[in-house]
C-alpha positions as CSV (number, residue, x, y, z in Angstrom):
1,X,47.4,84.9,86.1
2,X,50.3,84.0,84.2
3,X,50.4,80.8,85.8
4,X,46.8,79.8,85.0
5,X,48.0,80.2,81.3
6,X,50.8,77.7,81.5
7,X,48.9,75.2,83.2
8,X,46.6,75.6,80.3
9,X,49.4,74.4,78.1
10,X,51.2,72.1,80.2
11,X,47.8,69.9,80.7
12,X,48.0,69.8,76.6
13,X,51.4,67.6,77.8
14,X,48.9,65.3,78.6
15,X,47.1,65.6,75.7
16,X,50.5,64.6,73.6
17,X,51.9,67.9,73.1
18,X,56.1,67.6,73.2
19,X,56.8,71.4,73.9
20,X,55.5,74.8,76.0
21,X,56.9,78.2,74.7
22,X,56.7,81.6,77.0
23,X,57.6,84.8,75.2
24,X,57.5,88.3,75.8
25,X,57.8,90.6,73.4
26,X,56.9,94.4,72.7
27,X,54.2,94.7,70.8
28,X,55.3,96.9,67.6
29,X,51.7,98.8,67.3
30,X,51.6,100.9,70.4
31,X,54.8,99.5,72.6
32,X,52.9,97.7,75.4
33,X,53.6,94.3,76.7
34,X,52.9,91.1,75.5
35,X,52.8,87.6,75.7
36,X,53.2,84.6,73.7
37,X,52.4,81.3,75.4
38,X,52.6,78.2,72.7
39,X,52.2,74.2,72.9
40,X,52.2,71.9,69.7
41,X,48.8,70.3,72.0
42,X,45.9,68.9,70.2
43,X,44.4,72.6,69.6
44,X,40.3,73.4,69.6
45,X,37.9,73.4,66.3
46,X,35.7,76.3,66.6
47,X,32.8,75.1,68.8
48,X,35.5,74.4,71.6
49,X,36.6,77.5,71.3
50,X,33.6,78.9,72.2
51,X,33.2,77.0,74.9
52,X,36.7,78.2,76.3
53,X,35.3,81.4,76.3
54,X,32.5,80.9,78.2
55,X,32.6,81.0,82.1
56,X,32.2,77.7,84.2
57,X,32.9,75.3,80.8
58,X,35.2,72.7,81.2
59,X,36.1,69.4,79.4
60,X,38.8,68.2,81.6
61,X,37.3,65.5,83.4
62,X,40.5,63.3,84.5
63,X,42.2,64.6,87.7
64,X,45.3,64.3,85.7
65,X,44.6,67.6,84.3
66,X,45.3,70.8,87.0
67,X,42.4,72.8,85.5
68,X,38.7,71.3,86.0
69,X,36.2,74.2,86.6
70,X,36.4,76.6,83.7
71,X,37.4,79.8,84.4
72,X,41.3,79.8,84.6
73,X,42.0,81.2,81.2
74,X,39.0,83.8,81.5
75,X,40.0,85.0,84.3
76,X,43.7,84.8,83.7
77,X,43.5,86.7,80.9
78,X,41.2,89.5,82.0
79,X,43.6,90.3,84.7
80,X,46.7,90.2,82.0
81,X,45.3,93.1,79.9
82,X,43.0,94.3,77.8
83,X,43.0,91.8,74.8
84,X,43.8,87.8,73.9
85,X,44.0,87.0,70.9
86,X,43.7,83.2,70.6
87,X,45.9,81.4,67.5
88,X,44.0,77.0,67.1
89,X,44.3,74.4,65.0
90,X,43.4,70.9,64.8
91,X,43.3,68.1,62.7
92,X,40.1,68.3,62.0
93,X,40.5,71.7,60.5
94,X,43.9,71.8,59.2
């Protein structure tokens, strides 16, 4: 599951982004587990976001990118816990 998450941000190497950061941490609410995965990548505006959330989307098309069919961070992220909490930007909404 993990995994699936980094190859999210690695692919954003790709897309120009010059670093990937993994951190866990504690969270300080309640003391469970969490993680942190970061890349400077080019980010989603809101409508791509949406899309990321829904199963089967996906807008990597080049087989340069190691996720094509949709459901990687879905999936990834149901078996990691409970919640994601998803942090964009781009430039078109900066």
């Amino acid at each position: 599951a993990i995994a699936e998450l980094l190859d999210n941000a690695i692919d954003e190497v790709n897309n120009g982004a010059t670093f990937v950061r993994v951190n866990k941490f504690t969270n300080p609410r309640d003391g469970s587990p969490s993680l942190l995965v970061q890349d400077d990548g080019g980010g989603m505006d809101p409508d791509a976001l949406r899309c990321c959330m829904s199963f089967g989307f996906s807008d990597k098309q080049s087989d340069a990118f190691i996720g094509q069919y949709g459901n990687g961070f879905k999936t990834s992220t149901m078996r990691l816990g409970a919640d994601v909490i998803v942090f964009t930007q781009n430039q078109k909404n900066w």
